[in-house]
ROLO-706419 format. One record per residue (C-alpha): residue number from 0; residue in three letters; x, y, z. Coordinates in nm, 3 decimals. Last residue first. Example, Ala and Ser with C-alpha at 12.3 -4.5 7.8 and 13.67 -1.06 7.14 Angstrom:
% ROLO-706419
lomi,ronu,px,py,pz
1,SER,1.367,-0.106,0.714 $
0,ALA,1.230,-0.450,0.780 $
***
This chain:
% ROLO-706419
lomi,ronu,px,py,pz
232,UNK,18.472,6.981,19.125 $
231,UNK,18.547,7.297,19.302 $
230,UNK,18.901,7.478,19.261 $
229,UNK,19.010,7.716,19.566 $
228,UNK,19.215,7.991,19.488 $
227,UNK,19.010,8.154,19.751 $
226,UNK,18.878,8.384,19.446 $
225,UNK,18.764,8.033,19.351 $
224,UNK,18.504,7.998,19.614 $
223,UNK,18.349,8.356,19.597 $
222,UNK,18.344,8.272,19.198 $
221,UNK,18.145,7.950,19.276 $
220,UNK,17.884,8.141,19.555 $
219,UNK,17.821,8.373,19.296 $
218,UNK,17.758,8.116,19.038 $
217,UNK,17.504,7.909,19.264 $
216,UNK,17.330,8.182,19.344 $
215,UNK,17.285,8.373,19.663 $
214,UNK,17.032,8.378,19.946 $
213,UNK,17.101,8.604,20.228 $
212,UNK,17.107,8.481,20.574 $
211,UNK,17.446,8.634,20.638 $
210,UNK,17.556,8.878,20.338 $
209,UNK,17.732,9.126,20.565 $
208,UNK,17.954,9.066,20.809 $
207,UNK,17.922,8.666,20.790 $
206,UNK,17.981,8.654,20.397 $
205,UNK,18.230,8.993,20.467 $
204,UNK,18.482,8.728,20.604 $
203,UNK,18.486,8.484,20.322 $
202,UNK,18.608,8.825,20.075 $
201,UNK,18.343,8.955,19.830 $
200,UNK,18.456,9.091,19.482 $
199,UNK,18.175,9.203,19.282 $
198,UNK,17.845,9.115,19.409 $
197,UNK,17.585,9.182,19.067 $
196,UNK,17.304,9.117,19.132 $
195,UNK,16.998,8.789,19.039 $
194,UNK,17.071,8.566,19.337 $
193,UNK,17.093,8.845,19.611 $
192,UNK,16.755,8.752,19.722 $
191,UNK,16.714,8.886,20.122 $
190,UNK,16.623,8.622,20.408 $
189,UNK,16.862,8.865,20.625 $
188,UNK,17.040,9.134,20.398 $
187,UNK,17.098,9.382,20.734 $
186,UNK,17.380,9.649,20.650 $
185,UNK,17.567,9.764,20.923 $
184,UNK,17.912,9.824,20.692 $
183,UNK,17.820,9.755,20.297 $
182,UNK,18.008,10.049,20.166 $
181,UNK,17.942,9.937,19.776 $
180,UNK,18.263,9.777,19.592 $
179,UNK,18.036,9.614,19.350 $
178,UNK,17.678,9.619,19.462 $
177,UNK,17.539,9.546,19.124 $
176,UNK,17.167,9.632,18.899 $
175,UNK,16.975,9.337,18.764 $
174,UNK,16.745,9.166,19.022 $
173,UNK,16.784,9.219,19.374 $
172,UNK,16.480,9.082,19.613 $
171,UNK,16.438,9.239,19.967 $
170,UNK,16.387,9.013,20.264 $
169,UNK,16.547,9.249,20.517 $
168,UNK,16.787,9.483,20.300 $
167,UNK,16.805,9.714,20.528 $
166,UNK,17.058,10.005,20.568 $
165,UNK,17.274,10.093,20.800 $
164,UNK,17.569,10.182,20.545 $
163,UNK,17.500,10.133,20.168 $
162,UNK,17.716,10.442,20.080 $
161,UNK,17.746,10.379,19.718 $
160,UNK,18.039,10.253,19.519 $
159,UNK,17.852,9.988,19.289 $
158,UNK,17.493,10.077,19.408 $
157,UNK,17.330,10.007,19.018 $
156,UNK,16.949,9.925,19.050 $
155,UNK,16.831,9.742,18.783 $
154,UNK,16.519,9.609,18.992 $
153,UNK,16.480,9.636,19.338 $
152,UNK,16.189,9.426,19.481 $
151,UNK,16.127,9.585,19.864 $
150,UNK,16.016,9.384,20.121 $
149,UNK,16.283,9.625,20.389 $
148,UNK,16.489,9.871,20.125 $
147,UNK,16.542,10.068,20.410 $
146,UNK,16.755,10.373,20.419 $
145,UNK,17.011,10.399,20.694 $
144,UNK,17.232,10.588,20.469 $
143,UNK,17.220,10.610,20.090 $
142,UNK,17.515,10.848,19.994 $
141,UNK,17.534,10.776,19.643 $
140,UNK,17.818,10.644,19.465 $
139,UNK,17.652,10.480,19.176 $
138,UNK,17.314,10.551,19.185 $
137,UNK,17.184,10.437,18.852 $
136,UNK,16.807,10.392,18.898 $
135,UNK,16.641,10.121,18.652 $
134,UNK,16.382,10.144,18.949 $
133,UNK,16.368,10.310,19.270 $
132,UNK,16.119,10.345,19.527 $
131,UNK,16.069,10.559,19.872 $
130,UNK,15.788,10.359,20.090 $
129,UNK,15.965,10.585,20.415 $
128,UNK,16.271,10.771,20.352 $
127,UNK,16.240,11.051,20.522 $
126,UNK,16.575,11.182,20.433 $
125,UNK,16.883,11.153,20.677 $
124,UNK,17.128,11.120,20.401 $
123,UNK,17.008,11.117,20.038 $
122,UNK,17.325,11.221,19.891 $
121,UNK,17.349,11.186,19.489 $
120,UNK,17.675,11.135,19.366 $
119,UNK,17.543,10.927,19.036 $
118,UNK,17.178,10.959,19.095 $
117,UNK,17.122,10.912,18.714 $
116,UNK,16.677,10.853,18.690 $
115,UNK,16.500,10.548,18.485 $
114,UNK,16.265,10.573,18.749 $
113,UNK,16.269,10.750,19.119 $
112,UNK,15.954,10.729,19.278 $
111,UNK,15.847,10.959,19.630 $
110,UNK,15.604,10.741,19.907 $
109,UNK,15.778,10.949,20.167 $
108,UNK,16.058,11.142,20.020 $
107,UNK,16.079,11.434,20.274 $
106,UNK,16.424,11.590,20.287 $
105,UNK,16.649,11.562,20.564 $
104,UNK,16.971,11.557,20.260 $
103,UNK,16.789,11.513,19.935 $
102,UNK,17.116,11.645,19.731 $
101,UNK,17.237,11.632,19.396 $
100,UNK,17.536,11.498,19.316 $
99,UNK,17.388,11.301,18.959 $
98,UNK,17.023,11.448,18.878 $
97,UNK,17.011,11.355,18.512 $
96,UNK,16.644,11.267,18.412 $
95,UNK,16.415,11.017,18.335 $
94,UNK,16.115,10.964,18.576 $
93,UNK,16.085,11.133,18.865 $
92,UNK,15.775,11.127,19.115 $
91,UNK,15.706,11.345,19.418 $
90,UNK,15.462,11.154,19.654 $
89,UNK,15.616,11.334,19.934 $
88,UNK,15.863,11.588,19.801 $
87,UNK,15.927,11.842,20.131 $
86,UNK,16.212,12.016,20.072 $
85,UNK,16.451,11.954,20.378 $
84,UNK,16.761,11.915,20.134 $
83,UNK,16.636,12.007,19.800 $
82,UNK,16.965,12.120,19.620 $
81,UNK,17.043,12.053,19.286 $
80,UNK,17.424,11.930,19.179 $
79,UNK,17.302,11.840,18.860 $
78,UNK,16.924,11.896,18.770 $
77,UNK,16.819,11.790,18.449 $
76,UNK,16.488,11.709,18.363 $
75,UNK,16.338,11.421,18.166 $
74,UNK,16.030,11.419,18.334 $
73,UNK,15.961,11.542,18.690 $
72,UNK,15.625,11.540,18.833 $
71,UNK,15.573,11.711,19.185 $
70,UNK,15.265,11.563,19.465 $
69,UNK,15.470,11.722,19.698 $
68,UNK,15.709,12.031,19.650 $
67,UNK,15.715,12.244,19.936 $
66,UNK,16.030,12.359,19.923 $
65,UNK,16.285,12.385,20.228 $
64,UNK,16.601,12.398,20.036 $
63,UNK,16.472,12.391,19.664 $
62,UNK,16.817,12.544,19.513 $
61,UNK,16.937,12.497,19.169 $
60,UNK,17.277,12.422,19.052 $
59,UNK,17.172,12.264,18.743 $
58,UNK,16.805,12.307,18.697 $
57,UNK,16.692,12.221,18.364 $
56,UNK,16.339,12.069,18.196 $
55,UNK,16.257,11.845,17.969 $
54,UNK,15.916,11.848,18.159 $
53,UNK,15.836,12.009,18.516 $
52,UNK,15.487,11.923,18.676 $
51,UNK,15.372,12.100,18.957 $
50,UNK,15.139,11.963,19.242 $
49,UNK,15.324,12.152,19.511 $
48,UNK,15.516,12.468,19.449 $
47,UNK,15.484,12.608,19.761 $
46,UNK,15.852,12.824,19.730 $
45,UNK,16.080,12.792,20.030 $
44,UNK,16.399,12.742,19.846 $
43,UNK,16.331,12.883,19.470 $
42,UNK,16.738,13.032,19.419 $
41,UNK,16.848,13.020,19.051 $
40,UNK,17.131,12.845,18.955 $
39,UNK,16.933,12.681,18.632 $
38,UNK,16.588,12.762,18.592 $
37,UNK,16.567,12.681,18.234 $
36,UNK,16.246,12.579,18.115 $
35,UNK,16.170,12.293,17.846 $
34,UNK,15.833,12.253,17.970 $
33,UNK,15.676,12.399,18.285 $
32,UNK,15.345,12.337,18.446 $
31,UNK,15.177,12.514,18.750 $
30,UNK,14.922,12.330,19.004 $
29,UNK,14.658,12.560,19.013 $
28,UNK,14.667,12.809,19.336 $
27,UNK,14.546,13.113,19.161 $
26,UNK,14.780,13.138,18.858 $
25,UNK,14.892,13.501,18.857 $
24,UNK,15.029,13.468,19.193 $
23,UNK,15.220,13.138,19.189 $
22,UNK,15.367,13.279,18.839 $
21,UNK,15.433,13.611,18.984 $
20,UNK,15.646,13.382,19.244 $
19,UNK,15.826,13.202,18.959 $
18,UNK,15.932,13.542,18.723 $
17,UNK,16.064,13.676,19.047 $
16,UNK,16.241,13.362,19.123 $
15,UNK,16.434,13.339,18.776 $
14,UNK,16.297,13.194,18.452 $
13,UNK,16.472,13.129,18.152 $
12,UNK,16.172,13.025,17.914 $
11,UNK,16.114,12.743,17.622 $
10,UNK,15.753,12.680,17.746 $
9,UNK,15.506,12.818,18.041 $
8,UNK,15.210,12.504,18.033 $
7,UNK,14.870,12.657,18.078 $
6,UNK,14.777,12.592,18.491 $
5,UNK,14.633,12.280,18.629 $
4,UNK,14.309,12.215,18.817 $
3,UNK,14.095,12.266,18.572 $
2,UNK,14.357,12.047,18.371 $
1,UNK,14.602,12.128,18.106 $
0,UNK,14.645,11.946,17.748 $
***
């Protein structure tokens, strides 16, 4: 069911930008709905599509560069290898979906909500960042840069191989998810909960480098140990 405020749902089509802007036009500034569209490799960078809701929906190869595209909802879509660098998506939620190597490169992501979402690839790098969330997220070698997780509770989050570089982990709680073989280089996990994630192999050194004033448990901090070769009564 639509809204006042919310256009009739457009269903089952392959729509280019022509078909998107006549949409815009014919719809007199509601919010417009799609379900189970295809706008795959089609160019929409620019477009105000703010306040629109996209379900089941596919845009592999699809460009957003410079969007505006706020207040979005995304379920179950795929978009591999999108592009919304610079696209403004504050408050832009995603739940579901396939979005691995996509790119958010300077985009706008204040307040945005990633759930239940594949980020394999994915390159966030320079986005605004600010109160950005993730949960059940799988984000294996994503470019993450200088993001801060500061206060943050991260649950089932899987960095193993992602570009953790800069970024702050000040006081954040891990549960679920792993870090295995994540670039960790400039990261800050002061007074952070590491207890309930997955480490993978950590060399003594990196405990200073990296982990220093993080809390770990007592099973992460016995496998550590015996990687030494070190046996502990």
């Amino acid at each position: 069911m639509h809204t006042d405020t919310e256009a009739a749902p457009t269903i089952g089509l392959a729509l280019d930008r022509t078909a998107v802007v006549d949409q815009l036009g014919a719809h007199g500034g509601r919010a417009l709905r799609f379900e189970r569209c295809s706008f795959d490799h089609q160019d929409l960078g620019g477009l105000a599509l703010s306040g629109a809701r996209f379900v089941a929906c596919s845009f592999e190869g699809t460009a957003f560069e410079k969007a505006a595209l706020a207040r979005t909802r995304w379920a179950g879509c795929r978009a591999p290898f999108a592009r919304f660098d610079m696209a403004d998506l504050t408050e832009a939620q995603f739940e579901g979906g396939d979005y691995n190597n996509a790119s958010w490169s300077r985009a706008r992501l204040s307040a945005a909500a990633f759930s239940e979402t594949k980020l394999t690839g994915a390159s966030f790098h320079q986005a605004q960042a600010l109160g950005l969330r993730f949960s059940a997220a799988i984000l294996v070698s994503a470019d993450l840069r200088g993001i801060s997780f500061r206060k943050a509770r991260l649950e089932g989050l899987n960095f193993a191989e992602a570009d953790l570089g800069g970024c702050d982990f000040t006081q954040a709680v891990l549960v679920g998810g792993s870090l295995r073989g994540a670039n960790l280089k400039g990261c800050t996990f002061r007074d952070a909960d590491l207890s309930g994630t997955e480490l993978g192999a950590v060399q003594v050194g990196e405990l200073t480098q990296h982990f220093k004033g993080c809390t770990l448990s007592t099973e992460q901090a016995a496998g550590i140990v015996a990687a030494l070769g070190i046996t502990v009564l």
